[in-house]
C-alpha positions as CSV (number, residue, x, y, z in Angstrom):
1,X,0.0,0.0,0.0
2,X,1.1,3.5,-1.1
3,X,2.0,6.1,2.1
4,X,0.2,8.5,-0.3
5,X,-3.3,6.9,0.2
6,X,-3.1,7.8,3.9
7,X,-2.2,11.6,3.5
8,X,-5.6,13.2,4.3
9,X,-6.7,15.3,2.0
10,X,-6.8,19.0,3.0
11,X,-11.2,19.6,2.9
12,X,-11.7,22.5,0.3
13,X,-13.0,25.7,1.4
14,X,-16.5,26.9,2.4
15,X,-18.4,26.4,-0.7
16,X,-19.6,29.2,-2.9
17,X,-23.3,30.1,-3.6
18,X,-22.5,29.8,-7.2
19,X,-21.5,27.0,-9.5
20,X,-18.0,28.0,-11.8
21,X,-19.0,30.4,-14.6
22,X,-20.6,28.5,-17.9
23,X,-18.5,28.9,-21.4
24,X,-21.6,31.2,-22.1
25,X,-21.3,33.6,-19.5
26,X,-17.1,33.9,-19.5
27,X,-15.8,36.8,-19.1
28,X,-19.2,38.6,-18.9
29,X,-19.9,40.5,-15.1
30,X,-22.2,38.7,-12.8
31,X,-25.4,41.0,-11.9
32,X,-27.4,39.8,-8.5
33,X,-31.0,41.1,-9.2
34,X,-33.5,41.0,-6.4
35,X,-36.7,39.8,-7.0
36,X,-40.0,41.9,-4.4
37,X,-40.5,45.6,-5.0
38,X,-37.2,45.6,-7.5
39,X,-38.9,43.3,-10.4
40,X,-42.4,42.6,-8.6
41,X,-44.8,43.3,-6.1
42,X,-46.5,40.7,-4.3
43,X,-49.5,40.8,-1.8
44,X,-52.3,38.3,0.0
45,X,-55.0,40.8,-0.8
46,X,-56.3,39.9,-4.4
47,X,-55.4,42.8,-6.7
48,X,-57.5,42.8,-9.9
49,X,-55.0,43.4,-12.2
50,X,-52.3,40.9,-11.2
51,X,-50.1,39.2,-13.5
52,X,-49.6,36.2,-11.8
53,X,-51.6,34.2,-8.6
54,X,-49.3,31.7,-7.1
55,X,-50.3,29.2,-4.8
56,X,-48.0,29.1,-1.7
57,X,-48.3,26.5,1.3
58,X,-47.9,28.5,4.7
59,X,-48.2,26.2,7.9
60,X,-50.4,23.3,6.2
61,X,-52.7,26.1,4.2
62,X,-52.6,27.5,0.8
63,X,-52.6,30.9,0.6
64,X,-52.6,32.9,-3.0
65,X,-50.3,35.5,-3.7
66,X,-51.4,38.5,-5.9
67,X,-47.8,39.0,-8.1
68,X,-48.2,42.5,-10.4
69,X,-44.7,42.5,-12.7
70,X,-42.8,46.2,-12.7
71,X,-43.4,48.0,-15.8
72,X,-40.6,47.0,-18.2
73,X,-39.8,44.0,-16.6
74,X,-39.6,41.8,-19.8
75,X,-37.9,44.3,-21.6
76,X,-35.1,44.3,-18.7
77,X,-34.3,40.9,-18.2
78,X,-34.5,40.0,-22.1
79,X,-31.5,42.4,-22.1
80,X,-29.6,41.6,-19.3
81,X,-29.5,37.9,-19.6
82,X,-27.7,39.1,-23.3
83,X,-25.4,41.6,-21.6
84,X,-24.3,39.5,-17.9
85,X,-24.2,36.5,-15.9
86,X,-27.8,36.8,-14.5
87,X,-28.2,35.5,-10.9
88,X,-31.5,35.7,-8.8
89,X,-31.4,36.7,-5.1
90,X,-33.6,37.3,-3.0
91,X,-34.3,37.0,1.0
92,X,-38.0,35.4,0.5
93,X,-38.0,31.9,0.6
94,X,-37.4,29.7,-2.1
95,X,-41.2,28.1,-1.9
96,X,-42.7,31.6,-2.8
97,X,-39.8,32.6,-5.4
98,X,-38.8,29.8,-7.4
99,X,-42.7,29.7,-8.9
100,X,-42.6,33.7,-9.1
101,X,-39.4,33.3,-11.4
102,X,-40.7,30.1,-13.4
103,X,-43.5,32.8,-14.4
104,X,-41.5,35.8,-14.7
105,X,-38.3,34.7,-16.7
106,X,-39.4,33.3,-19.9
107,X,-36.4,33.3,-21.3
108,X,-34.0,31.5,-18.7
109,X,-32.1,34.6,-17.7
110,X,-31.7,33.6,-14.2
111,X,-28.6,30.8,-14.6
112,X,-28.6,30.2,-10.5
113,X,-31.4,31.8,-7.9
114,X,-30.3,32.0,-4.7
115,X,-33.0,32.2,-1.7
116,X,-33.4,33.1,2.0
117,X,-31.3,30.3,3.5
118,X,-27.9,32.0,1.0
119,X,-28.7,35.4,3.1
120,X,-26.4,35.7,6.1
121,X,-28.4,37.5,8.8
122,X,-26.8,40.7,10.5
123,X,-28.5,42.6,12.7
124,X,-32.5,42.1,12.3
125,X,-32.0,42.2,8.2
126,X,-30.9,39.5,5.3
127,X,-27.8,40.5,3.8
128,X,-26.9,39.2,0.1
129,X,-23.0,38.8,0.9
130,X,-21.3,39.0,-2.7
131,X,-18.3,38.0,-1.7
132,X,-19.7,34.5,-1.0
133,X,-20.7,34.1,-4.5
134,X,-17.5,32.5,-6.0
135,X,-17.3,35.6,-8.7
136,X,-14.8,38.4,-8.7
137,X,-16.0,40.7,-6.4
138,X,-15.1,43.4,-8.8
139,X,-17.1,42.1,-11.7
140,X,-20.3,41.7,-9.1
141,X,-22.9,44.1,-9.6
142,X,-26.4,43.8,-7.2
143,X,-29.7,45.4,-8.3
144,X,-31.9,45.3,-4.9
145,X,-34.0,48.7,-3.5
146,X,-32.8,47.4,-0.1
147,X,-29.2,49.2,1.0
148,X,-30.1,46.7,4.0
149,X,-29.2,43.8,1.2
150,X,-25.8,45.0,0.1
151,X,-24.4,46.5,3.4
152,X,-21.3,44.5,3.2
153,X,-20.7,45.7,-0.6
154,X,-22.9,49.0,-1.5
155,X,-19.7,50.2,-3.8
156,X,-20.9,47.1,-5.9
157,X,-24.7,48.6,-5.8
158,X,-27.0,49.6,-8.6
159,X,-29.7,51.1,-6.5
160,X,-33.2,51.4,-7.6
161,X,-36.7,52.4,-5.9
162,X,-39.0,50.3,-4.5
163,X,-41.6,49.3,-6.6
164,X,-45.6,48.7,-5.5
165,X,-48.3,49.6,-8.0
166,X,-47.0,52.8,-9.8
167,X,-47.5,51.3,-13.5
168,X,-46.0,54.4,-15.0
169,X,-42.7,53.4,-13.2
170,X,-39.5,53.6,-16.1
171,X,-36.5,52.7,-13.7
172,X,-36.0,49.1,-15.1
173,X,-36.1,50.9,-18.8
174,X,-34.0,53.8,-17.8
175,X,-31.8,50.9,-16.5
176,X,-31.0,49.2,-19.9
177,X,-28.8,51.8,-21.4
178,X,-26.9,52.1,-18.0
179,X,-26.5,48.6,-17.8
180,X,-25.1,48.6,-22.0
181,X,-22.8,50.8,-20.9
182,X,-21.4,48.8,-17.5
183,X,-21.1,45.8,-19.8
184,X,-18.8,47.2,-22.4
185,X,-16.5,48.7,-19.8
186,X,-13.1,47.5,-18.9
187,X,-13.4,46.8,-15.3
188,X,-10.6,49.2,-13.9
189,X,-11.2,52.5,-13.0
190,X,-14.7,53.5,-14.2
191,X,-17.8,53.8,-11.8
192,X,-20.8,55.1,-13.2
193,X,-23.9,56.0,-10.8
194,X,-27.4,56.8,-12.4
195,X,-29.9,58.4,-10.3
């Protein structure tokens, strides 16, 4: 018997909320998008106009939840899963979101979606940490209207407002050419803000 079969091996490190980077997406930034009052709004009270109702199991009873989509939604994720790495996070948990983004991204934008149990909890909120993501922290970009969510990284921000019912809203439009514009950009040196 070889001595080297008896070397233990040294365990790898914490593992990453992300699996490694596709041949697709190489190269490309990674942008962490929130999902409630960034993309949608949810509620329990019926809203006649809702996009979606989703069926959600809380405590043995299904409840339905009302889903209206932010104006320009479509338009906005069409785009970014061209431009970036698209990952979903969000703090809600993964029983409510996961049908949310089966109905909202058509078009397979979302490569991971990471849920409430990938938040690390500090001090009464859920915080998305980036630098758990297994992705160059300076090629990490999070879209959230919570500064509660990116605490640990709000240099790597893209705020926007939260969202409820306002469908005359253009943030995720404005968004798009910002967003053009980030992904053509050599990653050292430039920071652009909107707002």
């Amino acid at each position: 018997m070889s001595l080297r079969q008896v070397i233990p091996i040294p365990s790898p490190p914490a593992k990453y909320l992300l699996p490694e980077v596709t041949v697709l997406d190489y190269g490309k930034k990674c942008v962490v998008i929130d999902l409630d009052e960034t993309l949608v709004h949810s509620s329990f009270k019926p809203i006649s106009n809702a996009d979606f109702i989703v069926p959600v199991e809380i405590d043995g009873t299904i409840h339905q939840v009302y889903v209206l989509k932010r104006p320009h939604v479509d338009e906005f994720l069409q785009r970014m899963g061209q431009l970036f790495e698209c990952v979903l996070f969000t703090a809600s948990l993964a029983k409510y979101a996961d049908p949310v983004a089966d109905l909202l991204d058509r078009w397979g934008v979302f490569r991971a979606r990471l849920f409430r149990e990938s938040c690390v909890f500090h001090r009464g909120n859920y915080v998305k940490d980036l630098s758990r993501l297994g992705r160059e922290l300076s090629k990490v970009i999070i879209v959230d209207n919570s500064p509660a969510s990116y605490i640990f990284h709000p240099e790597n921000a893209v705020p926007v407002q939260s969202w409820f019912d306002d469908m005359t809203d253009t943030e995720l439009l404005d968004l798009i050419p910002f967003f053009e514009g980030l992904s053509r950009e050599d990653d050292e040196g430039h920071h652009h803000h909107h707002h």
